[in-house]
Residue frames as qw, qx, qy, qz and C-alpha x, y, z in Angstrom:
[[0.000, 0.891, 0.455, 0.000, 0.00, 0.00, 0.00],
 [0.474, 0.253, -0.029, 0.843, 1.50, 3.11, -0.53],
 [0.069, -0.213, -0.298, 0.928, 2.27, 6.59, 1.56],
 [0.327, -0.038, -0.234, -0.915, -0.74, 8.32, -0.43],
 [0.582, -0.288, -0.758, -0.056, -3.10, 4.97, 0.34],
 [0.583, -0.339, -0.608, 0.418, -2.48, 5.46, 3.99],
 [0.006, -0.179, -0.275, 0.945, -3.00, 8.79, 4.49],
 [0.527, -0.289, -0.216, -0.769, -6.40, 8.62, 2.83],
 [0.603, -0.282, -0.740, 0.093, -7.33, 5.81, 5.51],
 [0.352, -0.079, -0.274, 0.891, -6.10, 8.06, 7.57],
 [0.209, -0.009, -0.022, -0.978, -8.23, 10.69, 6.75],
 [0.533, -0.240, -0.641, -0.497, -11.24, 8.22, 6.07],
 [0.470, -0.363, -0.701, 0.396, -10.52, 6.93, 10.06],
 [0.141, -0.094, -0.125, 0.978, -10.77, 10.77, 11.03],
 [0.313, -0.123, -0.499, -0.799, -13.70, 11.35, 9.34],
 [0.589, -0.238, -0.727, -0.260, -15.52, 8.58, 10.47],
 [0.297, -0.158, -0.549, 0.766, -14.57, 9.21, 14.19],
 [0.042, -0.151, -0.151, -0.976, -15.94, 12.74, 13.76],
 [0.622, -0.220, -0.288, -0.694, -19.54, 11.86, 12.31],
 [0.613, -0.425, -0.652, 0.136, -19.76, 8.81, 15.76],
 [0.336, -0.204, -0.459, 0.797, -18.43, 11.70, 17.75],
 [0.433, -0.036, -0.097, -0.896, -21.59, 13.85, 16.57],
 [0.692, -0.397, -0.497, -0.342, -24.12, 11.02, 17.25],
 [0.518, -0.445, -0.690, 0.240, -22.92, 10.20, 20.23],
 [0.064, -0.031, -0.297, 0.952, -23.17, 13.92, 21.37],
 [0.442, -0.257, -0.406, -0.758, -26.68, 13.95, 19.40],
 [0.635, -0.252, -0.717, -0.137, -27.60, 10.80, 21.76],
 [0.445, -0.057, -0.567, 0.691, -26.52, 12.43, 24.83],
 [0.229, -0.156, -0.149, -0.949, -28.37, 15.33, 24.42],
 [0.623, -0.268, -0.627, -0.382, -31.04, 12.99, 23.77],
 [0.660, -0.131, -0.654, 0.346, -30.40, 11.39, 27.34],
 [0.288, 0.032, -0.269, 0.918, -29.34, 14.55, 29.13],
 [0.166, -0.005, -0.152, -0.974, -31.84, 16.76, 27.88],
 [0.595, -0.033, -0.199, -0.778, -35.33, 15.06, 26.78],
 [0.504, 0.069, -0.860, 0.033, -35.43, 12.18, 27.99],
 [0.425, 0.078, 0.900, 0.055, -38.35, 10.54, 28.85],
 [0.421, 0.657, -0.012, -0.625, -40.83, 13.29, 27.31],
 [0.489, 0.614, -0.441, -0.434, -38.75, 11.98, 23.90],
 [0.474, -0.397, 0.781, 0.089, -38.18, 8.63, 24.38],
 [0.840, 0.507, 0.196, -0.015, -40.05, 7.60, 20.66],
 [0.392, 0.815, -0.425, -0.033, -36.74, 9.44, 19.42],
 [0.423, -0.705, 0.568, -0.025, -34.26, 7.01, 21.10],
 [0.788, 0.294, 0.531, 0.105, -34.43, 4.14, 19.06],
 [0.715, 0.627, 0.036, 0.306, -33.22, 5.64, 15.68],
 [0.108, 0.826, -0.520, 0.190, -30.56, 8.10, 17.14],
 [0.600, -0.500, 0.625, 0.003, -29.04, 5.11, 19.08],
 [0.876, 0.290, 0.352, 0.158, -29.28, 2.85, 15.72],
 [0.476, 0.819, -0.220, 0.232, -27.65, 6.07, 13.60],
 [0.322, -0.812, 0.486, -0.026, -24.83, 6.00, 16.72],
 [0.714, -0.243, 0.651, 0.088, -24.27, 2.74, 16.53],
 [0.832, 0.473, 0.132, 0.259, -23.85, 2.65, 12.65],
 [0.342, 0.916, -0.203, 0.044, -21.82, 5.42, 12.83],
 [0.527, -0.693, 0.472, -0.141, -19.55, 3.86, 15.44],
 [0.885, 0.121, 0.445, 0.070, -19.57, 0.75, 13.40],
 [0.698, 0.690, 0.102, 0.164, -18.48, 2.27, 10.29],
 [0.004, -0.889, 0.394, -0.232, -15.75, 4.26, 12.16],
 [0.859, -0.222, 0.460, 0.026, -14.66, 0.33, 13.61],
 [0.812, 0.311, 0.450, 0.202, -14.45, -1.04, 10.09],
 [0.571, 0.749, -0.072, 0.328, -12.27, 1.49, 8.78],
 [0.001, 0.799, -0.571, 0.187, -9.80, 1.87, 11.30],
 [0.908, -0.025, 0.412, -0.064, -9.99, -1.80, 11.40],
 [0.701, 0.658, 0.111, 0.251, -8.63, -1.28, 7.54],
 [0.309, 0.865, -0.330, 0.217, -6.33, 1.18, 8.37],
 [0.740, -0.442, 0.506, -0.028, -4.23, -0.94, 11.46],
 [0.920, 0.186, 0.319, 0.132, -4.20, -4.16, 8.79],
 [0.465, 0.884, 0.016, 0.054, -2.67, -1.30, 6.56],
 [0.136, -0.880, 0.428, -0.158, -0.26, -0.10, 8.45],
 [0.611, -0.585, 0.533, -0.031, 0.85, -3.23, 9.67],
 [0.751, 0.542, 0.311, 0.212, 1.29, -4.61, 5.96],
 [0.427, 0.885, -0.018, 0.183, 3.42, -1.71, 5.61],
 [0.301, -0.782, 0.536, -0.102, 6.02, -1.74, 8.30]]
């Protein structure tokens, strides 16, 4: 894999982080804030957290394998 490969992982692991670190702030809220009044809402923001978290797994999952292919 080459230097330019690994820095978009890189950036793709970043990324992904980010948009779980904005659900789980959304979900807190959720928790923090409106909770029980809103509790129809909990169900999908906890499914969007958990994809996002998931998706932010499976690419720094990718980038590791990278890296460790590369050294």
């Amino acid at each position: 894999m080459t230097e330019e490969e690994l820095k978009k992982l890189e950036k793709e692991v970043k990324k992904n982080k980010r948009l779980a670190s904005e659900q789980a702030m959304e979900l807190h809220d959720l928790i923090e804030d409106r909770l029980p009044e809103a509790y129809g809402e909990l169900l999908g923001i906890a499914q969007a957290t958990y994809v996002a978290c998931k998706a932010w797994d499976e690419a720094n999952q990718k980038l590791i394998a990278a890296q460790a292919e590369a050294a």
